[in-house]
C-alpha positions in Angstrom: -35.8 43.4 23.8 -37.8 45.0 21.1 -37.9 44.8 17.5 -38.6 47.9 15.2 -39.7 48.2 12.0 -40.1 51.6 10.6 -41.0 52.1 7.2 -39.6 55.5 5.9 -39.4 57.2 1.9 -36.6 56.2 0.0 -35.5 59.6 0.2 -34.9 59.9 3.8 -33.6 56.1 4.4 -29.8 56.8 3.8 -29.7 59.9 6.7 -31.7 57.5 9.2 -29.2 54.5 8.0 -26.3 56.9 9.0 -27.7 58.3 12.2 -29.0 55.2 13.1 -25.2 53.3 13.1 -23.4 56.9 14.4 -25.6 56.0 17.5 -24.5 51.3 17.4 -27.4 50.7 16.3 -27.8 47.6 14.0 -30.2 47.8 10.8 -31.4 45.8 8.0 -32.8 47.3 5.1 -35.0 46.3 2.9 -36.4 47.9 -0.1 -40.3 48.0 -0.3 -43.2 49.7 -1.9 -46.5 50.5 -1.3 -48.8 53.5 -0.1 -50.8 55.8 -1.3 -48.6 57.2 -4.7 -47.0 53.8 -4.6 -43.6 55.3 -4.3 -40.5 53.5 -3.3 -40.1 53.2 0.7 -37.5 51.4 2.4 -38.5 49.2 5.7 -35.9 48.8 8.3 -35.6 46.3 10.7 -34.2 46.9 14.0 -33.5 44.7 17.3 -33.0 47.6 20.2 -33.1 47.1 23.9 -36.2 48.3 26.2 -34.3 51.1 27.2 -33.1 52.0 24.0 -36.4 51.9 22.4 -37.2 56.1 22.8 -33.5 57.1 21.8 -34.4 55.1 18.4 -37.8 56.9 18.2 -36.3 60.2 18.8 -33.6 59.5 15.7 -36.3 58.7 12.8 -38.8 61.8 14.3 -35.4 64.2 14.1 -34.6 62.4 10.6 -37.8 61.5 8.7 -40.1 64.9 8.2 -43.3 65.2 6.6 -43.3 67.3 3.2 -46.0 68.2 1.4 -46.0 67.7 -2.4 -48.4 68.3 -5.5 -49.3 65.2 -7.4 -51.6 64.6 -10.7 -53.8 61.9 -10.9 -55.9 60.8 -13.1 -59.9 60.6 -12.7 -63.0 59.8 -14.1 -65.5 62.9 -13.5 -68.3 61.5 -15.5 -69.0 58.2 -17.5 -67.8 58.6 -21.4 -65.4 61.3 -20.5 -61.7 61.2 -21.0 -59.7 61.2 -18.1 -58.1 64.9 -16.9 -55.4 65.5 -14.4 -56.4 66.5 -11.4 -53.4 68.2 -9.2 -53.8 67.3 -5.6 -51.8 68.4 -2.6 -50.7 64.8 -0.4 -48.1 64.9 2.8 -45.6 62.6 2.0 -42.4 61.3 4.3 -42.2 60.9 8.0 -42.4 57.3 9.4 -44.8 54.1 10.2 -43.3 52.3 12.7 -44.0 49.1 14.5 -42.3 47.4 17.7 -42.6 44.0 18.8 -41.9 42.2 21.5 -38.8 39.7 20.7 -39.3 36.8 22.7 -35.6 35.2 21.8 -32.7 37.2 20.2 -29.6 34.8 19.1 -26.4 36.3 17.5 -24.4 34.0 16.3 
């Protein structure tokens, strides 16, 4: 048995969620933040068999896709000067994903 943990945007959670239970698989969710624009993501927790592990894989690559957005930020070009935006493309979505090894799985 494996555990999964992927940690997907906000945006794309509720379609993996779905997908993910269509197919009897069982998910936690937990809310999280964190990355580079510090934007909401949610990290979900899954306990999948060995065999089951691509079929899971193959669900958040088909659910979670990369976009590309523009973002401001804010930067310092040269000491004493005000800060100016500074529009910069960043790839945003897709998935991070982990999988452990589950030494003991109880259900009770």
């Amino acid at each position: 048995m494996k555990l999964i943990i992927a940690i997907v945007q906000d945006q794309d959670a509720p379609s993996l969620v779905e997908e993910l239970t269509e197919n009897e698989f069982r998910v936690t969710k937990l809310a999280s933040t964190g990355g580079f624009l510090k934007s909401g993501n949610t990290t979900l927790l899954m306990g999948v068999e060995n065999e089951s592990v691509e079929k899971v894989l193959d669900i958040i690559e088909h659910t979670c896709k990369t976009r590309e957005i523009t973002t401001s930020l804010l930067s310092v070009t040269m000491p004493g000067d005000t800060y100016i935006p500074y529009p910069l493309d960043v790839k945003v979505g897709g998935a991070t994903i982990f999988i452990l090894d589950v030494e003991k799985y109880i259900r009770l």
